[in-house]
C-alpha positions as CSV (number, residue, x, y, z in Angstrom):
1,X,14.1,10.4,11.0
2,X,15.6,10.9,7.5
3,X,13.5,13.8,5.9
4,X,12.7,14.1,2.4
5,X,15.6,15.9,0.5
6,X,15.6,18.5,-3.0
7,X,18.7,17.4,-4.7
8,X,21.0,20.1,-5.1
9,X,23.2,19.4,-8.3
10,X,25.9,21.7,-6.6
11,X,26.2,22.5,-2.8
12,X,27.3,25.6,-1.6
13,X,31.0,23.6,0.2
14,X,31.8,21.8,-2.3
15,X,31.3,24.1,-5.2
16,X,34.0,24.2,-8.1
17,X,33.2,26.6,-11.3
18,X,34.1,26.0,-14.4
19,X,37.2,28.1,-14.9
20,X,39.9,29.3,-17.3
21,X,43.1,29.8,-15.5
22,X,41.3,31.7,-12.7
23,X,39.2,33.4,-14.6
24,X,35.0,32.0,-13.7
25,X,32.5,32.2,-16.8
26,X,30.0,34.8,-15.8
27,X,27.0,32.7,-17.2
28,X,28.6,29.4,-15.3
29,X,29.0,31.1,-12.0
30,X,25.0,32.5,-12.3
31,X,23.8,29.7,-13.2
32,X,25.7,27.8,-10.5
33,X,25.2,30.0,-7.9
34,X,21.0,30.3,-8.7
35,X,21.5,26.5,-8.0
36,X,22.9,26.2,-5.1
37,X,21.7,29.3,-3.2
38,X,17.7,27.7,-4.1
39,X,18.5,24.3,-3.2
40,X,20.1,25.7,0.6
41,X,17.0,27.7,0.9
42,X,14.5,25.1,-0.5
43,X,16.5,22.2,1.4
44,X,15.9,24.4,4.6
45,X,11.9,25.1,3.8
46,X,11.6,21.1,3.7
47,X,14.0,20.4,6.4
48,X,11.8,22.6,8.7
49,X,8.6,21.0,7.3
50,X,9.5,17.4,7.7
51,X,11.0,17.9,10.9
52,X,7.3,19.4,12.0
53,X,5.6,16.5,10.7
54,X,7.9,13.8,12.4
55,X,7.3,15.8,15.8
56,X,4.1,15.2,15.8
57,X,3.3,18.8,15.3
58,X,0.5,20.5,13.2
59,X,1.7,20.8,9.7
60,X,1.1,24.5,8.1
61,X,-0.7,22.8,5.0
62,X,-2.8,20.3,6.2
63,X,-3.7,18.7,9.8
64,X,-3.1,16.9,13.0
65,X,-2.5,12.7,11.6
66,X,-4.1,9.9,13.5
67,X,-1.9,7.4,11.8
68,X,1.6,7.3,11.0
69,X,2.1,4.3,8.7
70,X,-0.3,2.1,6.5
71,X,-0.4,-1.5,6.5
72,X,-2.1,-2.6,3.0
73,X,-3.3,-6.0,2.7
74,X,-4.0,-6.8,-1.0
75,X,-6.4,-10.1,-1.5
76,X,-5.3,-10.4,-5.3
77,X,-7.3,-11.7,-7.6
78,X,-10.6,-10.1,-6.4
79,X,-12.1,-11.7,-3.3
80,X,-16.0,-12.2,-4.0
81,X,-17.9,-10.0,-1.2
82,X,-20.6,-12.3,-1.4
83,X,-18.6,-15.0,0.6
84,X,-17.0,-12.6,2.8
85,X,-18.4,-9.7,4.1
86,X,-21.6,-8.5,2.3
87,X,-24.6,-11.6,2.9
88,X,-27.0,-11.1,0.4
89,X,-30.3,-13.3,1.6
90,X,-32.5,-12.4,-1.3
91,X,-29.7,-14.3,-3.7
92,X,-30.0,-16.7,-1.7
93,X,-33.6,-16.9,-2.7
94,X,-33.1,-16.5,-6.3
95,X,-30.2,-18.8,-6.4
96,X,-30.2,-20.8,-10.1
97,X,-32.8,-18.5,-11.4
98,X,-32.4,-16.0,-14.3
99,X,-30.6,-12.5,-12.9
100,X,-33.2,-9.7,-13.6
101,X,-32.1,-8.0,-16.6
102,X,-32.8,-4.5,-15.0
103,X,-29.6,-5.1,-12.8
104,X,-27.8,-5.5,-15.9
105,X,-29.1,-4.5,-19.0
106,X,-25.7,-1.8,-20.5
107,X,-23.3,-2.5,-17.5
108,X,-19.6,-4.0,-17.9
109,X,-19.2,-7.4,-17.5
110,X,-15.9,-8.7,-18.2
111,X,-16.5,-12.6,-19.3
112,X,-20.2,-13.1,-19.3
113,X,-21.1,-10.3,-21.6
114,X,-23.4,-11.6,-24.0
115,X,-24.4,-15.2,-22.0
116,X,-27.2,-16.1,-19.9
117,X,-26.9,-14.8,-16.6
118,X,-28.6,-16.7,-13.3
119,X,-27.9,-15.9,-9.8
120,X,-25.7,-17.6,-7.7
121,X,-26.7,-17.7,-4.1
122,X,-24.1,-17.2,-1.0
123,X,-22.1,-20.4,-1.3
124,X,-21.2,-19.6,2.8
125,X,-23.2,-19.2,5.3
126,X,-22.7,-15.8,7.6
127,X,-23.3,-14.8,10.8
128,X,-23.3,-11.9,13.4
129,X,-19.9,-10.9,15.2
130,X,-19.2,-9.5,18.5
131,X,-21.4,-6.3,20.4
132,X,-20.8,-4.7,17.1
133,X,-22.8,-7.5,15.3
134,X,-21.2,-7.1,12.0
135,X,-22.0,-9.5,9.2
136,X,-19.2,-11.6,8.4
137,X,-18.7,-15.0,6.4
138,X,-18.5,-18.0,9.1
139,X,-15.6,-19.4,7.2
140,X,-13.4,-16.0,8.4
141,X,-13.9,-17.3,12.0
142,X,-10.5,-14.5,12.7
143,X,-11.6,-12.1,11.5
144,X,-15.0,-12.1,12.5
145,X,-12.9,-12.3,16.1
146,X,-11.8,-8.9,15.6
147,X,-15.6,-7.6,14.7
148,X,-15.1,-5.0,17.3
149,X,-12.3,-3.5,16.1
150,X,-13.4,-3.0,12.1
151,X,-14.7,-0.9,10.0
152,X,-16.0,-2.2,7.2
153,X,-17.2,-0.7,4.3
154,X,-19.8,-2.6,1.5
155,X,-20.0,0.2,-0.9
156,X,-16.5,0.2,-2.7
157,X,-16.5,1.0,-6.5
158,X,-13.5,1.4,-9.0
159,X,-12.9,1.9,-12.6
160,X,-11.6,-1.1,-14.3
161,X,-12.5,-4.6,-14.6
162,X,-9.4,-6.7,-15.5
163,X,-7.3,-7.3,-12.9
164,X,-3.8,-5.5,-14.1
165,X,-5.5,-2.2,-14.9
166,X,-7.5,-2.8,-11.7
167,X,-4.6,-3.0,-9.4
168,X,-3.1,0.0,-11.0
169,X,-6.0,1.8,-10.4
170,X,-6.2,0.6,-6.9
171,X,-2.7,1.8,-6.5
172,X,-2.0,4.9,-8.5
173,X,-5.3,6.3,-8.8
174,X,-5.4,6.1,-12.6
175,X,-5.7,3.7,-15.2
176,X,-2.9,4.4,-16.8
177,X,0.9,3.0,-16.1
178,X,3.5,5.3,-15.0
179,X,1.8,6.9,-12.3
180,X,3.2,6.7,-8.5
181,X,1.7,4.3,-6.4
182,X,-0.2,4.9,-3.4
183,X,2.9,4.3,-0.7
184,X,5.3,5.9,-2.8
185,X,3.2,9.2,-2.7
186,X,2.8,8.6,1.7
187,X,6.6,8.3,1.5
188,X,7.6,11.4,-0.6
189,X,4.7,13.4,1.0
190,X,5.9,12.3,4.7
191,X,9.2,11.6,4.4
192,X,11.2,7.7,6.2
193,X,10.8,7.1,10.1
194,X,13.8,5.2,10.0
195,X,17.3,5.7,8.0
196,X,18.0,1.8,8.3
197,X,15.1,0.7,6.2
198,X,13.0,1.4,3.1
199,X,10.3,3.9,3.4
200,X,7.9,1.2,1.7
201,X,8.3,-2.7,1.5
202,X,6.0,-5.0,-0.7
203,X,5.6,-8.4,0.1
204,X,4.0,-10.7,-1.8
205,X,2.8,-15.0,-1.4
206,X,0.1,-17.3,-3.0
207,X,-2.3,-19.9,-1.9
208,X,-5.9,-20.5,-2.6
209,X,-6.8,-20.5,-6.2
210,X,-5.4,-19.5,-9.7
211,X,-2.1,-16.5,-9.0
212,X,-2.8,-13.8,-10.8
213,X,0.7,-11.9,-11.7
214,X,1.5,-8.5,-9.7
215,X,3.9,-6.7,-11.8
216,X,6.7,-4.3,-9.7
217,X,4.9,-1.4,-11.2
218,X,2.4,-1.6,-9.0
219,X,4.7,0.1,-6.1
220,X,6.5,2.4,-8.6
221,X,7.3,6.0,-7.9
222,X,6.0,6.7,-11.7
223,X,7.4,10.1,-12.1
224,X,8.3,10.7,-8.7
225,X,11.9,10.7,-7.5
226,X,13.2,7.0,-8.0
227,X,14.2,7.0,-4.4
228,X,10.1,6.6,-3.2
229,X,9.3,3.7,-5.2
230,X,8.4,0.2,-3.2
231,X,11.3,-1.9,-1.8
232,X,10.1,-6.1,-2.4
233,X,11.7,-8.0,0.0
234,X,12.2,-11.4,-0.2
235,X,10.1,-13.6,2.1
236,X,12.3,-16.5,2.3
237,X,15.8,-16.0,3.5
238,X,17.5,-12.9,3.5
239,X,15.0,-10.6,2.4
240,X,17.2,-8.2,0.2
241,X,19.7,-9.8,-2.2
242,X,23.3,-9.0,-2.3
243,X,22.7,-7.9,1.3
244,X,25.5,-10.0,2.9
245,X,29.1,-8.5,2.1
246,X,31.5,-10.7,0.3
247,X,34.0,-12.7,2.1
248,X,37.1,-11.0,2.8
249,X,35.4,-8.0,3.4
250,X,34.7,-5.9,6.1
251,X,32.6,-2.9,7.1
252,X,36.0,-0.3,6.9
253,X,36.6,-1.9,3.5
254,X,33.5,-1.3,2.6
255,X,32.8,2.3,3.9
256,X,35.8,3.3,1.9
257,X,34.2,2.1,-1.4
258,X,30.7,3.3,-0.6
259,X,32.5,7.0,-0.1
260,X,34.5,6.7,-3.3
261,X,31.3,5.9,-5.4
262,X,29.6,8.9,-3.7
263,X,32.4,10.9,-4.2
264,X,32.0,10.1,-8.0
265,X,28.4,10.3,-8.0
266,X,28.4,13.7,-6.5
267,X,30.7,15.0,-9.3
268,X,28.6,13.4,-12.2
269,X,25.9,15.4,-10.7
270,X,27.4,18.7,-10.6
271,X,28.5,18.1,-14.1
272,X,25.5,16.9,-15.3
273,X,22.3,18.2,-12.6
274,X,20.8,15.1,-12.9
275,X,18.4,14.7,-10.3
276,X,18.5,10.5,-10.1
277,X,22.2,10.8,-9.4
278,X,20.7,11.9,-5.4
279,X,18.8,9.0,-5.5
280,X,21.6,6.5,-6.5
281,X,23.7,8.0,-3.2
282,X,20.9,8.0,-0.9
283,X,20.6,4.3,-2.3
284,X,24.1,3.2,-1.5
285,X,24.0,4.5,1.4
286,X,20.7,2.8,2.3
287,X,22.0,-0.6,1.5
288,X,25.1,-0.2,3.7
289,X,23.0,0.4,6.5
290,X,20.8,-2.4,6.2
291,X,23.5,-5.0,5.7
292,X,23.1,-4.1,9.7
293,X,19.5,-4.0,9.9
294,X,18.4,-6.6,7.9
295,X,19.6,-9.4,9.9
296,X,17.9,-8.0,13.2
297,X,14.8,-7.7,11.2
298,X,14.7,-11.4,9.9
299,X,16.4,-12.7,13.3
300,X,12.5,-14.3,14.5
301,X,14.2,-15.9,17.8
302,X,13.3,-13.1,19.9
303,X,9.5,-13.7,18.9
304,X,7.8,-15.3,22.0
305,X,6.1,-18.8,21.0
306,X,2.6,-17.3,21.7
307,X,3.2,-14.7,18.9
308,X,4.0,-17.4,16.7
309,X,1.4,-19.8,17.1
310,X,-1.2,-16.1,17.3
311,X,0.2,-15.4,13.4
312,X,0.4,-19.2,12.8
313,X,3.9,-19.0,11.3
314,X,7.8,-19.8,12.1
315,X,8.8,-16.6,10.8
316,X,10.1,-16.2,7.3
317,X,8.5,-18.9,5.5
318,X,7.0,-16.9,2.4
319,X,3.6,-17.5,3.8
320,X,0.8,-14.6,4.4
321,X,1.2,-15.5,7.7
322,X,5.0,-14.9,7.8
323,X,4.6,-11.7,5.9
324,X,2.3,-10.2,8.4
325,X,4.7,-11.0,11.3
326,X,7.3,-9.5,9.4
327,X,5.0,-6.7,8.8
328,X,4.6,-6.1,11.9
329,X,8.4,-5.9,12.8
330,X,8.5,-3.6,10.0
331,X,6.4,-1.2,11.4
332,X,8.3,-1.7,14.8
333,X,11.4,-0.3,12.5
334,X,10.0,2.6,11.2
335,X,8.6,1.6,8.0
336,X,5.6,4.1,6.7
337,X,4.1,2.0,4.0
338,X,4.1,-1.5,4.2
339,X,1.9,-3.6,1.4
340,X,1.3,-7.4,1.4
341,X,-0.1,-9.0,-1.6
342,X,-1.7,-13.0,-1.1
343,X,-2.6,-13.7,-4.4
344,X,-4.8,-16.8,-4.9
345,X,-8.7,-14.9,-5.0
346,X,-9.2,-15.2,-8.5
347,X,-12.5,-17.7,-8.4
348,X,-13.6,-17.7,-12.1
349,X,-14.6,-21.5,-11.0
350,X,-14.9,-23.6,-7.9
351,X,-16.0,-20.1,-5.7
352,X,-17.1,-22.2,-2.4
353,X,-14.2,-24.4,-2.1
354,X,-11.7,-21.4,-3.1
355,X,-12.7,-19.0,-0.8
356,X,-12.6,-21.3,1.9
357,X,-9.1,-22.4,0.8
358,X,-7.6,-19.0,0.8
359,X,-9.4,-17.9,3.9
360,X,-7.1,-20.3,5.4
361,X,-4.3,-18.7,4.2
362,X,-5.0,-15.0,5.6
363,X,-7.7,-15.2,8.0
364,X,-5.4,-16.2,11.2
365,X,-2.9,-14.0,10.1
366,X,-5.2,-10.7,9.3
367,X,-6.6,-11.0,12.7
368,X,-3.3,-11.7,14.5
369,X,-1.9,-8.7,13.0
370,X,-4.6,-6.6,14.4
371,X,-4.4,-8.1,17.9
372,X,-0.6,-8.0,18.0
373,X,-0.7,-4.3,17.1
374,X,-3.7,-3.2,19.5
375,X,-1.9,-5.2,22.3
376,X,2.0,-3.6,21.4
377,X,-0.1,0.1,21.6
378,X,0.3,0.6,17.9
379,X,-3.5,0.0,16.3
380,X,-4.1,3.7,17.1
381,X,-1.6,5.0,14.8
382,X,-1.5,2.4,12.5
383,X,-3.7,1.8,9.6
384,X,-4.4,-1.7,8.3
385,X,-6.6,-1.9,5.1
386,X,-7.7,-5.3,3.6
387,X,-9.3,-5.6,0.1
388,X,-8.8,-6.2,-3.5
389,X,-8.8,-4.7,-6.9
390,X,-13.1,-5.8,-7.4
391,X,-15.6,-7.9,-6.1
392,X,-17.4,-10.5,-7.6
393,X,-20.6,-11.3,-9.5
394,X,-24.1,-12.1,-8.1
395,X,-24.1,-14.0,-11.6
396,X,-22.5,-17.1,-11.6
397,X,-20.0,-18.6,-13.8
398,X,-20.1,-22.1,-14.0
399,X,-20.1,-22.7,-10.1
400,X,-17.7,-19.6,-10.0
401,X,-17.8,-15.6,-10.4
402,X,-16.8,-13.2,-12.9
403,X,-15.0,-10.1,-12.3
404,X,-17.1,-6.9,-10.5
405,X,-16.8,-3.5,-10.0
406,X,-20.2,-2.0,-9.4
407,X,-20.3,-2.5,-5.9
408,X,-17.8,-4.8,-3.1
409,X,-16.4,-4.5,0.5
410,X,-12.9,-3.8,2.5
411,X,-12.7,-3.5,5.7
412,X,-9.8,-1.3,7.8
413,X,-8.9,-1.0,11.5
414,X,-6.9,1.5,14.4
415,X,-5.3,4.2,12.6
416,X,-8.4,6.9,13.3
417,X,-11.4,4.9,11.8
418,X,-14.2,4.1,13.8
419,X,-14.0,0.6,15.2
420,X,-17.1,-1.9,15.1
421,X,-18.8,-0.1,12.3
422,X,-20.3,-0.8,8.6
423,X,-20.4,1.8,6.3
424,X,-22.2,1.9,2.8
425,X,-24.2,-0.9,1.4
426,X,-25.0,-2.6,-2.1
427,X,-28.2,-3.4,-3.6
428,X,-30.6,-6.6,-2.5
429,X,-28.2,-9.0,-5.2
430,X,-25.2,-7.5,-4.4
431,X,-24.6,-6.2,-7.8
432,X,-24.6,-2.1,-7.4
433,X,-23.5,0.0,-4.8
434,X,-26.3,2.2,-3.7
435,X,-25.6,3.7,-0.3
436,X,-22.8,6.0,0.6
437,X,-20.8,4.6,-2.3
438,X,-17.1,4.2,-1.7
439,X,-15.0,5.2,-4.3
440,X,-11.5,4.5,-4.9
441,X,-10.9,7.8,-4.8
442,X,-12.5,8.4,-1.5
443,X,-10.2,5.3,0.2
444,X,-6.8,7.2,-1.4
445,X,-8.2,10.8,0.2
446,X,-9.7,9.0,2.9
447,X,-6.3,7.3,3.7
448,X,-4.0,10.4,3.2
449,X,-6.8,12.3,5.9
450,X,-6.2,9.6,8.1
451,X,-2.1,10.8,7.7
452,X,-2.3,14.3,7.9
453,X,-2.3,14.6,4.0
454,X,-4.8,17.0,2.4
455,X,-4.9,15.0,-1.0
456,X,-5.8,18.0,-2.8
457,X,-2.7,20.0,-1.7
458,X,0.4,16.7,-2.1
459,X,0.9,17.5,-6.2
460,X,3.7,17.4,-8.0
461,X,4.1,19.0,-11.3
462,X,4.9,16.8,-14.3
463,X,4.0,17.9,-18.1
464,X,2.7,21.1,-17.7
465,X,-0.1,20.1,-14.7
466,X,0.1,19.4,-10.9
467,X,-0.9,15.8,-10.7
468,X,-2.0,13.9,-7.2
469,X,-2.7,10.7,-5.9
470,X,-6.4,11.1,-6.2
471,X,-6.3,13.3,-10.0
472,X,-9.5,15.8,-9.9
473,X,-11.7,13.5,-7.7
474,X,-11.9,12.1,-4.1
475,X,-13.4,13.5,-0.8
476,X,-12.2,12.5,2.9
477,X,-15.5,10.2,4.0
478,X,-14.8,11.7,7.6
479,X,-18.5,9.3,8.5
480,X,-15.9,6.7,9.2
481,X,-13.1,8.6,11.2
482,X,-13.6,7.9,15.0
C-alpha cells in the first residue's frame, strides 16, 4: 500500500544549505533544518497511521471500517423516484388533476415556478421484490433481482436544484466550486491500496435521454493536495492517454528519464518549498507504473463468457455496462474510490419512454455488479451507492418532470449497510420528505462511518478554518448500518 505522504521541501540525506565558501547562513540552516527535522517526524506520525489503517487495525481517531472502497454510481441528470423506487398510489389517483397548492405554495421549483401545476401519476407500474418485498419499478426487473441485498433509502434531500450546482453539492458537500470531492477526501484521508493505479477513477457514458455535461471539477481535490483529485479513464481503448511509450523506447530508457525529471523536480522543491512539486513526482512515477498496469487492467480475455453476458458487455466499449465491469477490475486492483457517471436521466419531457430507455442502459449492469462482487467475497467491504443529484416532480411538465429536491431515493448495498431494507419515506405525492429525512450530509458522514472515517475529525485547514467533507452539518444514520 502506498500511504499518504507530507511533502518535505528538503530531506534530511539529501540536504545542501545555502553557503558562502563553507560558511552556512545561520537563518538558512534554521529554517532548513525546522523543515526537515518536522517533515521526518510528521512523515513518521502518518507513516505509522496509514500503515494502522491498511492492516486493518483500529485507527486511534476514529473506528473499526466495514468497507474499504466505494463504488459510486451517478444516474446524471436526476432520475425521477417516482418511476423507480418510491410508488406513489395516491398520484396515481390524482393523475391530471390540479397539485394541491399546500404542497407547494413558497417552495423552489426550478421551471414551473409561476405555471399551473397538475399531478402526474406513476407513468410505471411497480411491484414487490424478493422476501424483503421492497417496492421497486417493474421496468428495473435487475435490480429489483438484487431486492435482498439493498438498502434503499426514499428520504434523500439536497440543497440545489440545477443540475451543475447539484452535482457539486452531491460531491463536495457545498455549493460552491473549488471544494474537494467526495473520493478525493476517502483517498487523502485513507491513503491508495495499490501503487500501480489511481487512488480514484471516474468514468463516465450516455444513453437514455438529453446528456447533461459533468465537468472534471466534479472529482477535484479543490484545495487538497493535487495528487488526490479523480483520475478519468477513458472507456474506449487505452484508458489513460500517452500510456503506451513511444517507439524506440524501452523501459531502461525510460526509467533514466523519469529519474532525471525527479532529480530536477526534487531540487526545484528545495529551492522553492513548493508543496505541488511532491505531487508532480509522485505523478511521474505513477504513470510509469501503469504503462504496466494498464494493459492487464483493460486485457478483458481472462473474463469468463458468463461474466460477460451477467454485465451484458464485451469489455471496454464505453457503455455503463463496460464501465461497471471495469469497475469491478478496478476494485480487484486496489482502487478506493471508483465513480461511474451514465448520464442520459434528465426527463424534462417524454418521462415514461425515457426512464424505460435508460433503465436499459444500467439496470443489467447495476445488478451484475452487485452479484459479481457478493459472489468474488467483496460486497462485504465494498460500498456501491446509486443515485443522482435530485429527483423529480409529482407535477408534470408537459408529459415530463421538472427538477426536485424536497424529497427522492438511492439505494446502496454490502459495504456494512443493512441488506433488504427501506429507510425514510416521502409524503402521499411524493413531493416532501417527511420520515427520517436523508440529507446529503448524512450520505457523506454516513459513507465516511461506513470507512472508518469520523467526518467530523478528517479537516484540513484552508483560510483560517478547518474545513470537511460534510462543513458544520451531517450525522452517521447508523439505523441503516447492519
Amino acid at each position: 500500500m502506498s500511504n499518504r505522504k507530507i511533502f518535505s521541501p528538503t530531506s534530511v540525506e539529501n540536504a545542501e544549505p545555502m553557503a558562502t565558501g563553507n560558511l552556512v547562513a545561520r537563518r538558512t540552516f534554521l529554517g532548513r533544518s525546522v523543515v526537515s527535522l518536522g517533515a521526518v517526524a510528521l512523515g513518521t506520525l502518518s507513516q505509522q497511521r496509514w500503515a494502522c489503517a491498511a492492516s486493518a487495525q483500529v485507527d486511534p481517531l476514529h473506528q473499526m471500517p466495514r468497507a474499504k472502497r466505494v463504488i459510486f454510481l451517478c444516474m446524471a441528470g436526476g432520475p425521477s423516484h417516482l418511476e423507480t423506487l418510491d410508488y406513489k398510489p395516491k398520484l396515481a389517483e390524482l393523475n391530471g388533476q390540479p397539485m394541491p397548492a399546500s404542497f407547494t405554495q413558497g417552495q423552489p421549483i426550478a421551471q414551473l415556478q409561476g405555471q399551473n401545476l397538475k399531478c402526474l401519476g406513476p407513468q410505471h407500474p411497480f411491484g414487490r421484490f424478493g422476501q424483503s418485498g421492497q417496492q421497486i419499478c417493474q421496468v428495473f426487473r435487475h435490480i429489483a433481482g438484487i431486492a435482498d441485498e439493498l438498502c434503499i433509502v426514499r428520504s434523500l434531500r439536497t440543497e440545489q436544484i440545477n443540475h451543475d450546482p447539484a452535482h457539486t453539492f452531491m460531491n463536495t458537500g457545498s455549493a460552491i466550486s473549488g471544494r474537494p470531492s467526495m473520493g478525493a477526501w476517502i483517498v487523502y484521508g485513507l491513503g491508495r491500496m495499490t501503487d500501480d493505479l489511481p487512488g480514484f477513477v471516474v468514468l463516465t457514458s450516455s444513453g437514455g435521454g438529453q446528456d447533461q455535461p459533468i465537468a472534471a471539477r466534479q472529482w477535484h481535490s479543490g484545495f487538497l493536495p493535487s495528487q488526490y483529485q479523480g483520475v478519468q479513464f477513458q472507456s474506449v481503448g487505452s484508458p489513460v492517454l500517452y500510456s503506451s511509450r513511444p517507439r524506440g523506447v524501452d523501459e531502461s530508457d525510460q526509467r533514466t528519464v523519469v529519474d532525471a525529471v525527479t532529480s530536477l523536480n526534487q531540487l526545484y522543491g528545495q529551492e522553492h518549498h513548493d508543496a505541488e512539486v511532491a505531487t508532480r513526482i509522485a505523478q511521474y512515477e505513477m504513470a510509469f507504473r501503469m504503462q504496466a498496469s494498464v494493459p492487464g487492467l483493460m486485457d478483458f480475455s481472462d473474463e469468463p463468457q458468463s461474466i460477460l453476458d451477467m454485465y451484458g458487455t464485451r469489455g471496454g466499449d464505453g457503455s455503463f455496462a463496460g464501465n461497471c465491469l471495469l469497475a469491478r477490475r478496478l476494485a480487484e486492483r486496489g482502487v478506493r474510490f471508483i465513480q461511474l457517471y451514465h448520464r442520459g436521466w434528465d426527463h424534462h419531457g417524454g418521462v415514461k419512454q425515457g426512464v424505460e430507455v435508460a433503465a436499459g442502459h444500467v439496470d443489467r449492469a447495476s445488478a451484475a455488479l452487485v452479484q459479481d462482487l457478493k459472489q468474488r467475497g467483496m460486497l462485504d467491504d465494498t460500498l456501491v451507492i446509486w443515485t443522482g443529484e435530485f429527483g423529480r416532480t409529482p407535477m408534470a411538465q408537459g408529459n415530463g418532470r421538472d427538477h426536485h429536491i424536497k424529497g427522492f431515493s438511492m439505494w446502496m448495498a454490502g459495504g456494512g449497510v443493512r441488506a433488504g431494507t427501506s429507510y425514510g419515506a416521502t409524503d402521499d405525492l411524493g413531493y416532501n420528505a417527511v420520515e427520517n429525512v436523508f440529507h446529503v450530509h448524512d450520505l457523506h458522514a454516513t459513507m465516511l462511518h461506513l470507512l472508518g472515517i469520523d467526518h467530523e475529525r478528517l479537516t484540513f485547514p484552508f483560510q483560517g478554518r478547518e474545513y470537511r467533507l460534510t462543513d458544520v452539518a451531517g450525522k452517521v444514520v447508523h439505523d441503516i448500518l447492519a
